[in-house]
C-alpha beads as a LAMMPS data file, in Angstrom:
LAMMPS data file: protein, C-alpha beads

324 atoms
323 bonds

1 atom types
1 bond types

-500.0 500.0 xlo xhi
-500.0 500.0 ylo yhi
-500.0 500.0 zlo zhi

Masses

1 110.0

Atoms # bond

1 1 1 -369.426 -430.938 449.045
2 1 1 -365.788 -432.498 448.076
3 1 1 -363.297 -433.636 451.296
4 1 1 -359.916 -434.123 451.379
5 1 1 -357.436 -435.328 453.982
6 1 1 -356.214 -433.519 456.590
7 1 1 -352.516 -433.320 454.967
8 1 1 -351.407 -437.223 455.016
9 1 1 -353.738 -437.980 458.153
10 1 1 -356.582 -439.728 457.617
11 1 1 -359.137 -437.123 459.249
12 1 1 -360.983 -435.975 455.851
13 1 1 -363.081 -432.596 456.189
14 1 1 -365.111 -430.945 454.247
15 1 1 -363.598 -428.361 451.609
16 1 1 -365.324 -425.576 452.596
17 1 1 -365.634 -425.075 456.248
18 1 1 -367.412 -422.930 458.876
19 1 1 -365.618 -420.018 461.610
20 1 1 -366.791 -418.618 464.145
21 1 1 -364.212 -415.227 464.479
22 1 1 -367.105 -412.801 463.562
23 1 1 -370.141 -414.831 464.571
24 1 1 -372.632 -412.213 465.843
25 1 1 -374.568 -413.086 468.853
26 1 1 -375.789 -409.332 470.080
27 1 1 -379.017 -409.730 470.579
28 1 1 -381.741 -412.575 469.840
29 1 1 -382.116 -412.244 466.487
30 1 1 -378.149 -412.635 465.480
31 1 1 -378.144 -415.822 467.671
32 1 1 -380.862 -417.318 465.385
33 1 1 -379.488 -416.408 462.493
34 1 1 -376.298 -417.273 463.456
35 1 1 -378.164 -420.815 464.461
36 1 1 -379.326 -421.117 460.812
37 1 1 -376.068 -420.456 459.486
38 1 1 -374.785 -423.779 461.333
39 1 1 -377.563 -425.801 460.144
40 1 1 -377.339 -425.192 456.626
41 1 1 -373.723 -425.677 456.682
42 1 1 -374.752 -429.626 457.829
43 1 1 -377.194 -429.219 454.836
44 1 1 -374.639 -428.441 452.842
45 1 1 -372.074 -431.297 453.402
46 1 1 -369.892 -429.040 455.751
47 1 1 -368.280 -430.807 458.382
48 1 1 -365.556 -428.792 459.624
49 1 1 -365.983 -425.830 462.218
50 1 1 -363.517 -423.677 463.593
51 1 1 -363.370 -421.714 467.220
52 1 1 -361.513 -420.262 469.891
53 1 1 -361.336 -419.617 473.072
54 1 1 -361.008 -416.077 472.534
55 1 1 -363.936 -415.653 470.307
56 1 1 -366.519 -413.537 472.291
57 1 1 -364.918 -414.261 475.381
58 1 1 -365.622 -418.007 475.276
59 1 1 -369.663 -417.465 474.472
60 1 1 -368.994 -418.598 471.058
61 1 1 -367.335 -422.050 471.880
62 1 1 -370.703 -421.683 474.538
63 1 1 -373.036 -421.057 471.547
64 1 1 -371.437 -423.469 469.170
65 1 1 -370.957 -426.125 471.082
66 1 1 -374.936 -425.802 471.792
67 1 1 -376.153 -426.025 468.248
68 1 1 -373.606 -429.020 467.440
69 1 1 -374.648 -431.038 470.454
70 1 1 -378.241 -431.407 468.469
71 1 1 -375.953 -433.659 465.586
72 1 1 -374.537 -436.756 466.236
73 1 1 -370.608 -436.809 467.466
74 1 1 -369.496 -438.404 464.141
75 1 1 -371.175 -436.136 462.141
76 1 1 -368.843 -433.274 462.505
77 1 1 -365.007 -431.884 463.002
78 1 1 -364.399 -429.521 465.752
79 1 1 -361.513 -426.957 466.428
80 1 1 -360.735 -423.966 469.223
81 1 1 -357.526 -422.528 469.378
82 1 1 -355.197 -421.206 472.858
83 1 1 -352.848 -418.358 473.255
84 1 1 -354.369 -414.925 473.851
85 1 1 -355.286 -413.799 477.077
86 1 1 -358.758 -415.170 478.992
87 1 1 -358.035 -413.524 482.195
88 1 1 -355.574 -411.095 484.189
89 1 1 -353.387 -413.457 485.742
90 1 1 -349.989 -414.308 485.066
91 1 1 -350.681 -417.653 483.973
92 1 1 -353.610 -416.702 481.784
93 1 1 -352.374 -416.645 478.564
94 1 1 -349.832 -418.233 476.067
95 1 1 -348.577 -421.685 475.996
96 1 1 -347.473 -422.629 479.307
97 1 1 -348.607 -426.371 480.056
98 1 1 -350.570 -424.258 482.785
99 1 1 -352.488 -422.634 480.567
100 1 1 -353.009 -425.188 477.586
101 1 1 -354.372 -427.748 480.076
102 1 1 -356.495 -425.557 482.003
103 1 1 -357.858 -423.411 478.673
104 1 1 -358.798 -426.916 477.093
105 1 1 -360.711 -428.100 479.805
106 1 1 -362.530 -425.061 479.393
107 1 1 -363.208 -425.482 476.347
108 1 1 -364.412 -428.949 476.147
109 1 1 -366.674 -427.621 479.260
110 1 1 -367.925 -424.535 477.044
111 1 1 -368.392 -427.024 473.844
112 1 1 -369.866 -429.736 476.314
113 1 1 -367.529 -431.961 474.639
114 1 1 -365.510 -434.618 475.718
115 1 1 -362.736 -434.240 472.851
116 1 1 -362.046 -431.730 470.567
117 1 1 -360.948 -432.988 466.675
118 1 1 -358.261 -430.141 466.151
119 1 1 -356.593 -427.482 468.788
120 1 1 -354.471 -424.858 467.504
121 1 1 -351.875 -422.817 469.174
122 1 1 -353.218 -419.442 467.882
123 1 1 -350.051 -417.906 468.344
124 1 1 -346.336 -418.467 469.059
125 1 1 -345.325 -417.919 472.898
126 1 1 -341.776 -416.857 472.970
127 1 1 -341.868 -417.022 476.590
128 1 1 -342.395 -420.839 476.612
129 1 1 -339.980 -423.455 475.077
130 1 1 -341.103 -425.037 472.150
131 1 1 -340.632 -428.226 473.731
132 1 1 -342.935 -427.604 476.807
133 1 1 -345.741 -426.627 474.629
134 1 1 -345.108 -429.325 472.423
135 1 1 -344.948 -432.014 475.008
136 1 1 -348.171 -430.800 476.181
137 1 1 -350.243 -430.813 473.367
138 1 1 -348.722 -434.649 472.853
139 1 1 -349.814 -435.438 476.523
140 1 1 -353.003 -434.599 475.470
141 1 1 -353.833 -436.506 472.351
142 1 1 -352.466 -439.563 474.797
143 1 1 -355.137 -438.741 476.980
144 1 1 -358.231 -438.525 474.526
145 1 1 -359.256 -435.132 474.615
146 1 1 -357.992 -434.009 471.271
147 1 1 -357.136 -435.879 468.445
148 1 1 -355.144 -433.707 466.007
149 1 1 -352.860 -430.668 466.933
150 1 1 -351.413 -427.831 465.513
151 1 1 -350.150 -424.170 464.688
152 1 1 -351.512 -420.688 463.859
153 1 1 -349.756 -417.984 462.328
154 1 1 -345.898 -419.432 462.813
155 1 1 -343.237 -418.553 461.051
156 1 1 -341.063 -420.781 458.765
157 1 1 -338.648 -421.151 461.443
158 1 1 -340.874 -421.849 464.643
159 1 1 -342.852 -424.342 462.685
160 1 1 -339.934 -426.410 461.460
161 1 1 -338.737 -425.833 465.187
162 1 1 -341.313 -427.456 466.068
163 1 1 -341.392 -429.910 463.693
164 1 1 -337.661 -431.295 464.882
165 1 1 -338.883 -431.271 468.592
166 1 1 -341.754 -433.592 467.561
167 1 1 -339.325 -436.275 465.977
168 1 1 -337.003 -435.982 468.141
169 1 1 -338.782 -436.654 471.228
170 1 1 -341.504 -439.046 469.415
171 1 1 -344.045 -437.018 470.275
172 1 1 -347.610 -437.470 468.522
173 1 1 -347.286 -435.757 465.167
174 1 1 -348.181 -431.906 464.533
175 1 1 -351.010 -432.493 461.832
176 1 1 -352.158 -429.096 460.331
177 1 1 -351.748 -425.546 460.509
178 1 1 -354.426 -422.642 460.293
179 1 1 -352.379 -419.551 458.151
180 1 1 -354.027 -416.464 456.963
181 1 1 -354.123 -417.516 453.181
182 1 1 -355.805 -415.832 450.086
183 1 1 -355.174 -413.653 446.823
184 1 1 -353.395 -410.827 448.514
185 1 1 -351.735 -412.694 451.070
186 1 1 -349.721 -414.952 449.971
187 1 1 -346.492 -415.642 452.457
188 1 1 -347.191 -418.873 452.860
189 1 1 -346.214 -419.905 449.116
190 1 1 -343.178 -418.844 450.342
191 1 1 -341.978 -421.314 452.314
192 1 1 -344.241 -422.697 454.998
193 1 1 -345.907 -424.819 451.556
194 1 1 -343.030 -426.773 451.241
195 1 1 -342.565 -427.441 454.703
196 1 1 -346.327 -428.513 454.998
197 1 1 -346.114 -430.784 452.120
198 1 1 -342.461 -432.294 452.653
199 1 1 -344.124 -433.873 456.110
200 1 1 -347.274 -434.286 455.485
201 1 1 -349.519 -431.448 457.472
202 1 1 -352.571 -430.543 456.288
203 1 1 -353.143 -426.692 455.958
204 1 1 -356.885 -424.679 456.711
205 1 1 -356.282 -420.793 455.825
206 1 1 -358.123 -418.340 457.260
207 1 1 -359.495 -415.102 456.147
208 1 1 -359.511 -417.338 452.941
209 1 1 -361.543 -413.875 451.169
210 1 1 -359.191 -411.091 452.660
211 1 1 -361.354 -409.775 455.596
212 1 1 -364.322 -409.344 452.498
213 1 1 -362.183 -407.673 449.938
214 1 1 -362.749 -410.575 447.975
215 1 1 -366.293 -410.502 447.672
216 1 1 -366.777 -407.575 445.578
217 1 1 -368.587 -405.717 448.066
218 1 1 -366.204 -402.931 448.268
219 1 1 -365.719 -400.773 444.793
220 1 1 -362.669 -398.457 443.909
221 1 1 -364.510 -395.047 444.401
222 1 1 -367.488 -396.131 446.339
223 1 1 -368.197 -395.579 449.481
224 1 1 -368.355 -398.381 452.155
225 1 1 -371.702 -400.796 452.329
226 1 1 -373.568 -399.655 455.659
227 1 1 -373.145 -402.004 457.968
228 1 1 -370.004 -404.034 456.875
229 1 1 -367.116 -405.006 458.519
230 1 1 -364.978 -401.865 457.318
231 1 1 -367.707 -399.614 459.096
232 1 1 -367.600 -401.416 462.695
233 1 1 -364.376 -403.714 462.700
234 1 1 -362.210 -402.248 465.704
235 1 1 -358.519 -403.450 464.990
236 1 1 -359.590 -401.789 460.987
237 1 1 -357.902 -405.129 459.352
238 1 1 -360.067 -404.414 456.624
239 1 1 -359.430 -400.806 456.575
240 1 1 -356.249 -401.694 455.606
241 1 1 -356.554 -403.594 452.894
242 1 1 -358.452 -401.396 450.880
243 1 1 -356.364 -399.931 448.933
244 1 1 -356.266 -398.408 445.649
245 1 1 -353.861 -401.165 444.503
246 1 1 -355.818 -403.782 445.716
247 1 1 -359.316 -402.527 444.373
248 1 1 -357.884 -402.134 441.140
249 1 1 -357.243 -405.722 441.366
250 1 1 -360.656 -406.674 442.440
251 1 1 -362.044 -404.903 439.404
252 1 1 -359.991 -406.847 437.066
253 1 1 -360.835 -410.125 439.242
254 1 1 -364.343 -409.460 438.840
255 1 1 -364.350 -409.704 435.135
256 1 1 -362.931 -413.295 435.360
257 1 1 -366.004 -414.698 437.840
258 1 1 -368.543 -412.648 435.741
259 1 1 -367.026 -414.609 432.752
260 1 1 -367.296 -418.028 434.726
261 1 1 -370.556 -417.375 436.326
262 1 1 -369.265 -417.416 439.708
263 1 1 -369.458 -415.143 442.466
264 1 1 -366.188 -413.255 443.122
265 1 1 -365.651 -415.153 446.357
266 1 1 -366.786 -418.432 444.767
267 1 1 -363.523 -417.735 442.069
268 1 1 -361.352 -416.865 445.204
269 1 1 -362.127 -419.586 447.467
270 1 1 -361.330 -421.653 444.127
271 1 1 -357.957 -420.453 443.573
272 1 1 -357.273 -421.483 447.128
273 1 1 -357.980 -425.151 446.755
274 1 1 -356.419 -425.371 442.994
275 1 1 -353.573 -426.179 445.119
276 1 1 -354.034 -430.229 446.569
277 1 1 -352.407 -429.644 449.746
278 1 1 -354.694 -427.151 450.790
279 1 1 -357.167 -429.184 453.050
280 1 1 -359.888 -426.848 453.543
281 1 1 -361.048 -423.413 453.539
282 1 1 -362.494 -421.419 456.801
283 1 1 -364.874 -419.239 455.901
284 1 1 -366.895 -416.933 457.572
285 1 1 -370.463 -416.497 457.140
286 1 1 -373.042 -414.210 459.190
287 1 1 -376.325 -415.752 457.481
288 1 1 -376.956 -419.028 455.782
289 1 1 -377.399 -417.422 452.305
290 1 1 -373.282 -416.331 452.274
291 1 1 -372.788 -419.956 453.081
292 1 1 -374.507 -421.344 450.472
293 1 1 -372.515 -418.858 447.888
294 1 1 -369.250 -419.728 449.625
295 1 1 -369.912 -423.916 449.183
296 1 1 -369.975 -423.820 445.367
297 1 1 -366.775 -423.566 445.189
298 1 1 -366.303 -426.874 446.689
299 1 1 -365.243 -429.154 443.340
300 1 1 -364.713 -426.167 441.300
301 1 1 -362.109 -426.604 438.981
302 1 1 -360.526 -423.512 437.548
303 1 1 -359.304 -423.633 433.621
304 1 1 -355.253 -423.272 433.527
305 1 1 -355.947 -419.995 431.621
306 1 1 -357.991 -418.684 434.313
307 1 1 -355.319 -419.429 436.798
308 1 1 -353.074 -417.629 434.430
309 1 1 -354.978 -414.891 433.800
310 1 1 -355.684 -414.736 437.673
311 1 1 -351.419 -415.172 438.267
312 1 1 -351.272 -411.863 435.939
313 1 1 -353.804 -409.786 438.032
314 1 1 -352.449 -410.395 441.270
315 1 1 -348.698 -410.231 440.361
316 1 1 -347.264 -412.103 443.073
317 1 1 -343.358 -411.425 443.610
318 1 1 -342.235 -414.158 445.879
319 1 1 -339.237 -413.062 448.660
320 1 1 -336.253 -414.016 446.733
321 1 1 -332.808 -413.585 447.683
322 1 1 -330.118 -414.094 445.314
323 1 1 -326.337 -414.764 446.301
324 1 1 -323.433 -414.627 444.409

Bonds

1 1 1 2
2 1 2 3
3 1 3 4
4 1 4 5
5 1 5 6
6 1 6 7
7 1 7 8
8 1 8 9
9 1 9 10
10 1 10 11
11 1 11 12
12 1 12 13
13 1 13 14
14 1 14 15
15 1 15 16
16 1 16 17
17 1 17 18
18 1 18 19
19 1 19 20
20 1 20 21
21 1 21 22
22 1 22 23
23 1 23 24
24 1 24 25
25 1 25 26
26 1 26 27
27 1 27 28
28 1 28 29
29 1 29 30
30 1 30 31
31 1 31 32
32 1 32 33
33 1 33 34
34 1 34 35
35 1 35 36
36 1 36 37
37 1 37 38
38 1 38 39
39 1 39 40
40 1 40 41
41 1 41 42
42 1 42 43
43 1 43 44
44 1 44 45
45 1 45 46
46 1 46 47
47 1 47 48
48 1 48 49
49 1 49 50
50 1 50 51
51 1 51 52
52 1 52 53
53 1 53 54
54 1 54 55
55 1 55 56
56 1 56 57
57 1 57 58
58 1 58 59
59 1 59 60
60 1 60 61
61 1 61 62
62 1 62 63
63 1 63 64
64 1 64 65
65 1 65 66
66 1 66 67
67 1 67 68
68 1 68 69
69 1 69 70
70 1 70 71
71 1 71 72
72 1 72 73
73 1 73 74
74 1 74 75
75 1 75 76
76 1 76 77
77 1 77 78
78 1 78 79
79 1 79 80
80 1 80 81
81 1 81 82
82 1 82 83
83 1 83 84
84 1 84 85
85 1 85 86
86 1 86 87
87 1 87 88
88 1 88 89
89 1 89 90
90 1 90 91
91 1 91 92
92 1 92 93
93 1 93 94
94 1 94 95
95 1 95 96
96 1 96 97
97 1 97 98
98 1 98 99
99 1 99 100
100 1 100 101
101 1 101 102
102 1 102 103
103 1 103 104
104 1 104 105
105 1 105 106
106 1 106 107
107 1 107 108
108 1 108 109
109 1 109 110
110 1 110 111
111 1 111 112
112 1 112 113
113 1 113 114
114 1 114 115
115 1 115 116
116 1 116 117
117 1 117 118
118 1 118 119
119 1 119 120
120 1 120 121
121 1 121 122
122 1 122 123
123 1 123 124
124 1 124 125
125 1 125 126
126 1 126 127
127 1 127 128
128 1 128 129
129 1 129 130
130 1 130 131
131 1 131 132
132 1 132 133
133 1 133 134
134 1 134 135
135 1 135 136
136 1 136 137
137 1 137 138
138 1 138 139
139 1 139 140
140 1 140 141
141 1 141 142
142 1 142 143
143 1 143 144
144 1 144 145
145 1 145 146
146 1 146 147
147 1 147 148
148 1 148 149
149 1 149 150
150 1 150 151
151 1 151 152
152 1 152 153
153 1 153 154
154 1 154 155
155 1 155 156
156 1 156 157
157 1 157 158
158 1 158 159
159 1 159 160
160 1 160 161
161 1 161 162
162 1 162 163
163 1 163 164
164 1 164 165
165 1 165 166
166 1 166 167
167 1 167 168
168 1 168 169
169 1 169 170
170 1 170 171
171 1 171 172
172 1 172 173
173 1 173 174
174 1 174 175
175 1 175 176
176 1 176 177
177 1 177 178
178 1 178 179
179 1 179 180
180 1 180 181
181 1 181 182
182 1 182 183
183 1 183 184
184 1 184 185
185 1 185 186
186 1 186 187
187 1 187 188
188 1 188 189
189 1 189 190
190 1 190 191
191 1 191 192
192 1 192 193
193 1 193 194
194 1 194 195
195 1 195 196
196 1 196 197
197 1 197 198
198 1 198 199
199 1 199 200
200 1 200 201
201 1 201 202
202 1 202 203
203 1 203 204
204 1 204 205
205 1 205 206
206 1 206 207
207 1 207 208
208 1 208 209
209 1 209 210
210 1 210 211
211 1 211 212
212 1 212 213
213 1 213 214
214 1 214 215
215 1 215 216
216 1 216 217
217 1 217 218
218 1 218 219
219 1 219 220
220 1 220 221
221 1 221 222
222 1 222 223
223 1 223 224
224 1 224 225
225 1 225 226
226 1 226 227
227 1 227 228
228 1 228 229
229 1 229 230
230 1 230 231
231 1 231 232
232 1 232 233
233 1 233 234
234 1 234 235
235 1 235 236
236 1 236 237
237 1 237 238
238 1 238 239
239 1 239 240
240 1 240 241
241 1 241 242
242 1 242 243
243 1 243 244
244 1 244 245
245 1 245 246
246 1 246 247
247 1 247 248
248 1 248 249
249 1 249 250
250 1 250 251
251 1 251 252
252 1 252 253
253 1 253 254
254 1 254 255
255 1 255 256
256 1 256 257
257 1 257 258
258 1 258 259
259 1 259 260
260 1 260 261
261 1 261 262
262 1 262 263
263 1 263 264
264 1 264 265
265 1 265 266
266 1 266 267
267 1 267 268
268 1 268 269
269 1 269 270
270 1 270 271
271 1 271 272
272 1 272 273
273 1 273 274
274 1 274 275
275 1 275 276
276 1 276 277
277 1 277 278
278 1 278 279
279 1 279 280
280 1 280 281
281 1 281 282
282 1 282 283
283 1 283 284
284 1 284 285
285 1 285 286
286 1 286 287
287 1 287 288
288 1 288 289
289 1 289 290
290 1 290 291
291 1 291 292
292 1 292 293
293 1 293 294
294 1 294 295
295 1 295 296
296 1 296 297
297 1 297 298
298 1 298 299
299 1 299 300
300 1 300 301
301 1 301 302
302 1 302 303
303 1 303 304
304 1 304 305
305 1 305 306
306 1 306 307
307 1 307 308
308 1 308 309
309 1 309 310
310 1 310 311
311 1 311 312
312 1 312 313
313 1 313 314
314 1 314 315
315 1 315 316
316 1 316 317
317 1 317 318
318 1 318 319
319 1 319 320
320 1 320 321
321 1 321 322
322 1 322 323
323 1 323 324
């Protein structure tokens, strides 16, 4: 396992890192697995794992924070994330001081924790000022229980927003950002990059293999795997990605790992971290086996002509307007 810096911070993680958004913990036999998963991710030289509050109605910061509490503090990188709704009050949701400082502590009491490495707003709150939500999160890397903050899914504007409110009013620095990131989603390239690397955040996509389009498991004119997400996911996030567009792609994509020797994922998760500022990827992972695929391609270097070739496939326009 390679690490890299979290942005210009000196935090390093682990390239590859482990999520917890579709952790199953149904019935016994999940949770075990699930428990095996997180131990052969420490086999494997992973030290960076994501949560949030939101996940399974806290019980998988519960469950986590159980099976990390058997390593040693030092050993690993933490995150949970605040913004969607944990109850039915008023109060109970977004990024009110309220909430943030109420939701952490129930975190850290979930995660039996006394500190968390990384929290994330999960969302933007446009019922909160910037400032109040930034002021908080500052308040509490002064008091010790997190050490590195950041953003979730923030636009170009809001994030510089933010940005400005941090160095204006000295607060502790913003230090990463968690973006949905991969092959067929690629906003980010379009500006929130540049922002990222012109002051130094560190950036850890999500959904880094498009919701499992990007693992070759679903085939233009085959029907769906029993059992996989596209067969149970509610919101259908997957659903909508599969498109004919898109699976012609992953044909085509397919060609490339087979010619590497790589798993299709393995080549994805690649292409993500071809790009230095990238700190790591969060990957999800329902057995220890997927893991294990996923954390080759930590160190993989891809062959300019691959990336090229890859560039071709995917034919990314990005938003452009021209004046004059």
């Amino acid at each position: 396992m390679q690490y890299r810096n979290l942005g210009k911070w000196g935090l390093k993680v682990s390239e590859i890192a482990l999520g917890s958004w579709v952790t199953d913990l149904k019935d016994a036999a999940a949770v075990s697995r699930a428990k095996e998963t997180v131990n052969a991710a420490f086999d494997l030289g992973v030290n960076f794992f994501d949560c949030a509050d939101g996940y399974s109605g806290g019980e998988a910061e519960r469950f986590l924070g159980k099976i990390l509490g058997e390593h040693a503090r030092n050993e690993y990188i933490v995150s949970s994330k605040v913004f969607f709704p944990m109850g039915k009050g008023a109060n109970d949701w977004g990024l009110s001081r309220k909430h943030i400082i109420e939701q952490l502590d129930k975190t850290l009491k979930n995660m039996k924790l006394d500190y968390l490495d990384l929290y994330f707003c999960h969302r933007f709150d446009p019922t909160t000022p910037i400032e109040e939500t930034m002021q908080t999160l500052s308040d509490m890397v002064a008091a010790g229980k997190i050490l590195y903050y950041g953003v979730s899914e923030w636009s170009p504007v809001q994030l510089t927003e933010a940005l400005a409110v941090v160095k204006e009013n000295r607060l502790r620095p913003l230090s990463v950002i968690q973006p949905q990131y991969n092959m067929v989603d690629r906003y980010i390239e379009d500006e929130i990059l540049g922002i990222c690397e012109k002051n130094g955040v560190g950036i850890v996509p999500f959904s880094p293999l498009a919701q499992g389009l990007l693992t070759g498991k679903y085939r233009k004119g085959m029907p769906l795997p029993e059992g996989s997400r596209a067969t149970w996911q509610a919101d259908k996030q997957i659903n909508r990605l599969l498109t004919d567009e898109n699976l012609g792609k992953v044909e085509k994509l397919l060609s490339v790992a087979e010619r590497l020797g790589v798993p299709l994922s393995v080549l994805a998760l690649a292409w993500i971290l071809r790009k230095k500022h990238i700190s790591s990827v969060i990957t999800g992972a329902s057995k220890p086996e997927q893991l294990r695929a996923n954390a080759e391609a930590s160190g993989l270097i891809l062959p300019e002509d691959v990336i090229e070739e890859i560039e071709n496939i995917l034919d990314y326009q990005p938003f452009e307007r021209r004046i004059g």
